[in-house]
PLY file of the C-alpha trace (Angstrom):
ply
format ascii 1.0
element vertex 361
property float x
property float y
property float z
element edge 360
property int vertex1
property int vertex2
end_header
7.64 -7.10 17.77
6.98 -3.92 15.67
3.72 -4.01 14.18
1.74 -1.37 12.32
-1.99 -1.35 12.24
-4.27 0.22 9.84
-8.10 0.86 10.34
-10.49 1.80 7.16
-13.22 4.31 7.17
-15.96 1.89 7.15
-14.48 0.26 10.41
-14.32 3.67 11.90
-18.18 4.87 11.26
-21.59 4.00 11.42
-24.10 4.20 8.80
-24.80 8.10 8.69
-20.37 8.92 8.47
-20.12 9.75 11.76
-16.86 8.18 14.08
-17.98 5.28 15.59
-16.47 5.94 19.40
-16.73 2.27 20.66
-14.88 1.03 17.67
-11.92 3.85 18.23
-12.15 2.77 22.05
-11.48 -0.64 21.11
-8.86 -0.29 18.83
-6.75 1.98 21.19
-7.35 -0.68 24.16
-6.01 -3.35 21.78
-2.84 -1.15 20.80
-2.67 0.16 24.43
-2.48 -3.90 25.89
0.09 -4.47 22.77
2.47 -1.56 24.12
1.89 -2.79 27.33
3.93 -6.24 26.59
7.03 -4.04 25.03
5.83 -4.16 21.07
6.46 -1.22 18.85
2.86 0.06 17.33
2.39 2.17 14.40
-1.67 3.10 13.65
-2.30 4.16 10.32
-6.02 5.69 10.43
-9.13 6.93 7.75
-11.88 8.64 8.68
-10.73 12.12 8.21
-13.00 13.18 5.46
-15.77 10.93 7.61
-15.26 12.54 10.14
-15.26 16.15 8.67
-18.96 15.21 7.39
-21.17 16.10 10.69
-18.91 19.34 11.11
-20.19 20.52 8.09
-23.99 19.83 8.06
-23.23 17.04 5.45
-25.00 13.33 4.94
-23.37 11.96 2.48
-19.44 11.85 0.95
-19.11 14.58 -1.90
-17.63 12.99 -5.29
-15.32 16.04 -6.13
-11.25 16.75 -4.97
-11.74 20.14 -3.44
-14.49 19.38 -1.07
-12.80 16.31 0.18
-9.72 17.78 0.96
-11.54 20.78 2.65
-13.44 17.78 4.52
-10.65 15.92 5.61
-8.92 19.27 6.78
-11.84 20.12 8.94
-12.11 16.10 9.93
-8.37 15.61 11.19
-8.17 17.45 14.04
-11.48 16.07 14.75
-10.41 12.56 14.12
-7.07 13.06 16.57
-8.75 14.02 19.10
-11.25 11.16 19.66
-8.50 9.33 19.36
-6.08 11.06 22.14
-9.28 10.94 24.24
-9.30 7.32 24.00
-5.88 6.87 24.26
-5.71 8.85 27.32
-6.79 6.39 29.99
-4.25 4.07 28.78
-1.29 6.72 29.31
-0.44 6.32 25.98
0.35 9.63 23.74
-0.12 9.96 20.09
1.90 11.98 17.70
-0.13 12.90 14.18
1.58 12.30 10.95
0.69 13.13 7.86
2.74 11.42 4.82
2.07 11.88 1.11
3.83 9.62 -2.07
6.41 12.41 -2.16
7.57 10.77 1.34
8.21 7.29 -0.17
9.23 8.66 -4.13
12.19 11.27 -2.94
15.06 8.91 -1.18
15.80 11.92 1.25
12.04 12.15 2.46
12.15 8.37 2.30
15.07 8.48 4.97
13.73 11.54 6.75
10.61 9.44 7.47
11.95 6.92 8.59
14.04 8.43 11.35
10.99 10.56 12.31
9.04 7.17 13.11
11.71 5.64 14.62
12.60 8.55 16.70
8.93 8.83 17.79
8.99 4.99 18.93
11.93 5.41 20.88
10.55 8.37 22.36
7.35 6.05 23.63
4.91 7.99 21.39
2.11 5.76 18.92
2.37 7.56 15.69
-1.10 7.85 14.34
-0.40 7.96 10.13
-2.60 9.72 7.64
-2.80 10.80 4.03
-1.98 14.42 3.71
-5.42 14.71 1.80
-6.07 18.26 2.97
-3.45 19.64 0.59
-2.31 16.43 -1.59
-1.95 16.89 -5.81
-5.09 14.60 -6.70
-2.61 13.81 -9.92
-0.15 12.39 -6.68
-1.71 11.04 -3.96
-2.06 7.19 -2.99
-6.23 7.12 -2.60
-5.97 4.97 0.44
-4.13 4.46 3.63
-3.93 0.37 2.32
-0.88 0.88 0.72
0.43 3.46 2.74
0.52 1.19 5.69
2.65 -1.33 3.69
4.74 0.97 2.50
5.16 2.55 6.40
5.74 -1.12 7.57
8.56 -1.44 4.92
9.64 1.97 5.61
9.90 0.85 9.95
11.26 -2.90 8.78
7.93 -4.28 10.91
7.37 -7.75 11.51
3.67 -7.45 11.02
0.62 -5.44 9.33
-2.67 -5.85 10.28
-5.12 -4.97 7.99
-8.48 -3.88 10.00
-11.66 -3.99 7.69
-15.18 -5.21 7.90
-15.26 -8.37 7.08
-13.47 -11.23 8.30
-10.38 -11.45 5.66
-10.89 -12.48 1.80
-13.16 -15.15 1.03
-13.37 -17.54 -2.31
-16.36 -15.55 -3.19
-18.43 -12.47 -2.62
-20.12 -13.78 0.98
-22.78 -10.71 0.12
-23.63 -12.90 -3.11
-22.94 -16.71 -2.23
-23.64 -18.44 0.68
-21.11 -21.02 0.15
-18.11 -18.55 0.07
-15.44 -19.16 2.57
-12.92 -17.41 4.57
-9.03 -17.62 3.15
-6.93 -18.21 5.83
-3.29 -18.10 4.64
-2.08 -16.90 0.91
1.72 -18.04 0.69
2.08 -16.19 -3.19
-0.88 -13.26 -4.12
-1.46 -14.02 -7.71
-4.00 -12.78 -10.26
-6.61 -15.26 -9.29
-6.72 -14.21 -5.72
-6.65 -10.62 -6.97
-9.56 -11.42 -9.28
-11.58 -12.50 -5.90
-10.73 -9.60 -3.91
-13.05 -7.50 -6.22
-13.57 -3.83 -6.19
-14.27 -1.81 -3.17
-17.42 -2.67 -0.64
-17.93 0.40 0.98
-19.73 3.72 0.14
-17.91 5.59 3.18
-14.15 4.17 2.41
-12.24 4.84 -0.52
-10.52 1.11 -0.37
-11.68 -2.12 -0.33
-10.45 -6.35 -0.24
-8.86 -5.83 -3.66
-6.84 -2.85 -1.42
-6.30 -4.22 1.07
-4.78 -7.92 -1.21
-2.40 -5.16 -2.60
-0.93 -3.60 0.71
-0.61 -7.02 1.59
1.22 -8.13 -1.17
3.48 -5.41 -0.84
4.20 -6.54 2.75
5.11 -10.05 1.92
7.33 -8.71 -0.85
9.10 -6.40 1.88
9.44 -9.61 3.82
6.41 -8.43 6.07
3.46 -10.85 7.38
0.39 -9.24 6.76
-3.07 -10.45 8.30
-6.38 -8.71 6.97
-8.68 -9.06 9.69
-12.45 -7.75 11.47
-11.48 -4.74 13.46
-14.77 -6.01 15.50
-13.45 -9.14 16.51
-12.74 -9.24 19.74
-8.95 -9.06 20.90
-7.90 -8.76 16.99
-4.71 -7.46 17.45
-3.37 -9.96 19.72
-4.75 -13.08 17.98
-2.75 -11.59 14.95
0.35 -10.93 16.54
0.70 -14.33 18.42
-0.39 -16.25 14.88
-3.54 -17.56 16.49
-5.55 -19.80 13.32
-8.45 -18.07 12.03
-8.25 -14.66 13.09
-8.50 -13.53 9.30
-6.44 -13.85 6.17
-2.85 -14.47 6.55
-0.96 -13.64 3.90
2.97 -15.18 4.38
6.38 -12.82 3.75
8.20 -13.93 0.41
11.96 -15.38 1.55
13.10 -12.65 -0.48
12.27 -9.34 0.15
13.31 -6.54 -1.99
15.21 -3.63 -1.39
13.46 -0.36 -0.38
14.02 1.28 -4.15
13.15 -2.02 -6.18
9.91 -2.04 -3.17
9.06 1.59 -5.06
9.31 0.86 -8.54
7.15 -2.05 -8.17
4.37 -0.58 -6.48
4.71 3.18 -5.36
5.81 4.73 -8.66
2.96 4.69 -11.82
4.11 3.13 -14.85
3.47 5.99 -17.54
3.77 3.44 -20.59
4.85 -0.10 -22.08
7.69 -2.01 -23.61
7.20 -4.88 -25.16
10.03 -7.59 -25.71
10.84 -10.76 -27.57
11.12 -14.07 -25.76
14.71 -14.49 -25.74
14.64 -11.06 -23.41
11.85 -12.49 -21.48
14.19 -15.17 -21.01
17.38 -12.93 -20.13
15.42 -10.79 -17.53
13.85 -13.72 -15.88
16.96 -16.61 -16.06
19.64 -14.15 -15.91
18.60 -11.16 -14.36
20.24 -8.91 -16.76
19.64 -5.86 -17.59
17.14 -5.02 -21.09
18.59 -4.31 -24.15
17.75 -2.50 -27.31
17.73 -5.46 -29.26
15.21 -7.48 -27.11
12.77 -4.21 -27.88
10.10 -5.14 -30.54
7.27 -2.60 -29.37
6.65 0.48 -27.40
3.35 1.93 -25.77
3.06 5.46 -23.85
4.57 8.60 -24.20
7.35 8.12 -21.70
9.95 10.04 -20.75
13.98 8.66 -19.55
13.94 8.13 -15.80
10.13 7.12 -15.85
8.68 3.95 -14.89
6.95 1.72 -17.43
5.69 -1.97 -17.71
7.57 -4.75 -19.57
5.42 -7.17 -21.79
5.89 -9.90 -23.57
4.58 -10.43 -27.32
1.25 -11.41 -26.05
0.87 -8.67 -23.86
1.52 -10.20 -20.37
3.10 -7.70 -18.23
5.94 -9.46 -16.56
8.18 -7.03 -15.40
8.37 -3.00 -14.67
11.49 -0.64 -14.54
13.09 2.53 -15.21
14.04 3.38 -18.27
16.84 5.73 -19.59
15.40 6.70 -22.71
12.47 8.27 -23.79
9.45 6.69 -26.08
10.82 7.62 -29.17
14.31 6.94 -28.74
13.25 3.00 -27.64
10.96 3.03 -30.57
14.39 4.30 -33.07
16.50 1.43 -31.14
14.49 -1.07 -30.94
15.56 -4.68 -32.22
19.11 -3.10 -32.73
22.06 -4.46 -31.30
24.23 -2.73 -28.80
27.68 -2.45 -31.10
26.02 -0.37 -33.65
24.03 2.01 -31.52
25.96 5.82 -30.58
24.44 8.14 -28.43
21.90 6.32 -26.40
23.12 4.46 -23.28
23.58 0.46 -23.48
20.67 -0.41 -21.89
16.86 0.30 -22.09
16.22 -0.63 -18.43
19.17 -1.72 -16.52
18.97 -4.76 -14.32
19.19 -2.48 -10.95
16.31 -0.66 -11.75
13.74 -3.55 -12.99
11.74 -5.78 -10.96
10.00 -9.06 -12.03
6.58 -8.95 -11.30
5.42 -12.72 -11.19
0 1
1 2
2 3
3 4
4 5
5 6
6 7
7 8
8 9
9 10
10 11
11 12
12 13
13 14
14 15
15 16
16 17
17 18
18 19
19 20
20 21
21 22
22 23
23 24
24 25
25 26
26 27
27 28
28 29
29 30
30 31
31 32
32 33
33 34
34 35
35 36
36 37
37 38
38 39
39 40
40 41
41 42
42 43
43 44
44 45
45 46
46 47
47 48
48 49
49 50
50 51
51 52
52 53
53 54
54 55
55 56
56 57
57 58
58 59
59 60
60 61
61 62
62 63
63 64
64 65
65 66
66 67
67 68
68 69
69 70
70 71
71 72
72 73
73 74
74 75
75 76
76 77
77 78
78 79
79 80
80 81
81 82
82 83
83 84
84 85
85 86
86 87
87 88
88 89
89 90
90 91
91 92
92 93
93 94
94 95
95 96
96 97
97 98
98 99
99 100
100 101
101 102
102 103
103 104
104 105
105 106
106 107
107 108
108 109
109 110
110 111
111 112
112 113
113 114
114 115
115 116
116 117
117 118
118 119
119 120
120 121
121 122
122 123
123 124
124 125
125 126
126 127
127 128
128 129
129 130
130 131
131 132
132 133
133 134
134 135
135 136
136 137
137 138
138 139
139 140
140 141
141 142
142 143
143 144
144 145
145 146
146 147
147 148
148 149
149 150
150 151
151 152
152 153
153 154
154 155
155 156
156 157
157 158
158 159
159 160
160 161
161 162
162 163
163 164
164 165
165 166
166 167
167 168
168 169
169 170
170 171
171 172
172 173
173 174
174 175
175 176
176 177
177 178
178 179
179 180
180 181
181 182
182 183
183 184
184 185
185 186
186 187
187 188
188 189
189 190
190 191
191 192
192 193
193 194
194 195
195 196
196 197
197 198
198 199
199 200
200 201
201 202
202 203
203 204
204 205
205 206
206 207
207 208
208 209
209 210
210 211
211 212
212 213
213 214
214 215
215 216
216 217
217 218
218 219
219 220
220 221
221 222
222 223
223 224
224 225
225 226
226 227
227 228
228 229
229 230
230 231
231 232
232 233
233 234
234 235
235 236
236 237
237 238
238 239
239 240
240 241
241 242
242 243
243 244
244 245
245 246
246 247
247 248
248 249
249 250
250 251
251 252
252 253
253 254
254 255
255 256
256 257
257 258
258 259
259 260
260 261
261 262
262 263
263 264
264 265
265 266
266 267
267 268
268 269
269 270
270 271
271 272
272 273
273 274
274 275
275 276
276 277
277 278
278 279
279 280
280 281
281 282
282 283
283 284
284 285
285 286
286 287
287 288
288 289
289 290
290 291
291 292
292 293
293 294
294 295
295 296
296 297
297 298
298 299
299 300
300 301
301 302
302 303
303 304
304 305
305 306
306 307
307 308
308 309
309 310
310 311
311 312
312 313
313 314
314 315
315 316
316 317
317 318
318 319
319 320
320 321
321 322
322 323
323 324
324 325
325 326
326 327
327 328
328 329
329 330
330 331
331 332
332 333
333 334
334 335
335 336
336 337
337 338
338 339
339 340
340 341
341 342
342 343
343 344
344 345
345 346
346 347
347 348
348 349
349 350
350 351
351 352
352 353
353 354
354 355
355 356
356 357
357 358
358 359
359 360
């Protein structure tokens, strides 16, 4: 089985920001015992900036770009090497890499990636995955390493992510707030309600949070990936999620279709830079027929948007359904709109063509 694992910030540290050695010495036996049996592991670790925090003679996280990068540059090498120390006794080597959105956006990075990863798990190494925060555009970067572990265990084709936070999975309710909230234990379809109850994020020290970590997830099971969000301090987590065992968190079930790697990136790794709204009869089209989206479906447009960018599709009431490429600009959709194809020259055929749009249920 390939797995990857990913650990937050808050799992990783006590109160005061400082790494948490027992909890890194746990997580490496757990990944060590995993390799043992002949699985494929991929770690996908925070706690740079956290652990950049003592270094510096600072108690709490700074709010501004500059110093956090600075922190997480001072924090990395830090972080690796508590975590080659703990590794060590298990003969197990690590090999640091740092991946930024230009790794998943570009289709040669994207394949360059991959064959690093793979290389590096045929070599025997566990590849311990980071954000490139140190010297990442704040304008491009993904925020947290949530999504960036979905998009790694698409990237490797795993058979499982497991989502290590603080709390036992996602529960109906807020269990800080109500006492008669209860655990989720398997999602077979992440909608808006469940996204509604995953919140916003719980931690001062991490930068994600449940409503994250429901995200990467649902980008697993759309990559045909079983994802389990899980306590990284329960014991023997990793193994209860790889063998299925009931209750060891939130299980959230692979969809029977997966999409392919670039319909995976216009769906969730690319930002939608505006909006085009259509009639019904094209909400009809794209979702019965899977065609492509026409000019004459067009009966609003939102953004400044360039050809080539991403952007949501609405309907009339302002539902997103739907989010593609386009290959026009804002103001040439807005001049074609509710036009029919025979009578337009100069513009291409299609507003978003059917290769390039994904339904987003």
């Amino acid at each position: 089985m390939r797995v990857v694992v990913k650990i937050g910030t808050s799992s990783l540290t006590d109160e005061a920001g400082h790494i948490e050695l027992a909890a890194v010495v746990k997580l490496c036996a757990e990944v060590a015992a995993a390799r043992a049996q002949g699985h494929q592991v991929l770690l996908v670790t925070s706690g740079a900036v956290a652990a950049g925090l003592p270094a510096l003679g600072l108690t709490e996280r700074p709010r501004d770009s500059l110093t956090l990068q600075a922190l997480s540059a001072v924090g990395q090498s830090r972080l690796m090497q508590v975590y080659n120390e703990a590794l060590g006794p298990h003969g197990v080597v690590a090999g640091q890499v740092l991946i930024s959105p230009l790794d998943f956006f570009e289709r040669t990075q994207y394949l360059h990636a991959r064959a690093t990863l793979l290389r590096l798990l045929e070599l025997g190494v566990l590849p311990v995955i980071n954000e490139n925060d140190a010297l990442a555009d704040t304008e491009i970067r993904f925020g947290d390493n949530d999504r960036i572990a979905a998009l790694v265990a698409h990237l490797v084709r795993a058979d499982l992510l497991v989502l290590l936070t603080d709390t036992p999975g996602l529960f109906t309710a807020d269990p800080r707030h109500r006492a008669d909230a209860s655990l989720i234990e398997e999602i077979l379809e992440v909608d808006r309600a469940l996204e509604a109850v995953a919140g916003r994020p719980g931690s001062v020290r991490g930068s994600g949070g449940m409503a994250s970590k429901l995200a990467a997830a649902k980008i697993a099971a759309w990559s045909g990936v079983r994802a389990v969000i899980a306590a990284s301090g329960r014991s023997d987590v990793v193994a209860d999620a790889m063998a299925g065992r009931a209750g060891v968190g939130t299980v959230v079930q692979p969809r029977a279709q997966r999409l392919s790697a670039r319909k995976l990136w216009i769906a969730f790794a690319v930002p939608a830079t505006g909006t085009v709204v259509v009639d019904a009869g094209a909400r009809r089209a794209l979702e019965q027929r899977g065609t492509s989206l026409l000019a004459v479906g067009v009966t609003g447009v939102a953004g400044a948007f360039d050809a080539g960018d991403a952007v949501e599709v609405a309907a009339d009431d302002g539902e997103v359904f739907a989010k593609g490429l386009v290959r026009m600009g804002a103001v040439q959709v807005a001049a074609v709109q509710g036009k029919r194809s025979e009578v337009l020259t100069g513009v291409p055929g299609e507003v978003i063509h059917r290769d390039e749009l994904v339904l987003v249920p």
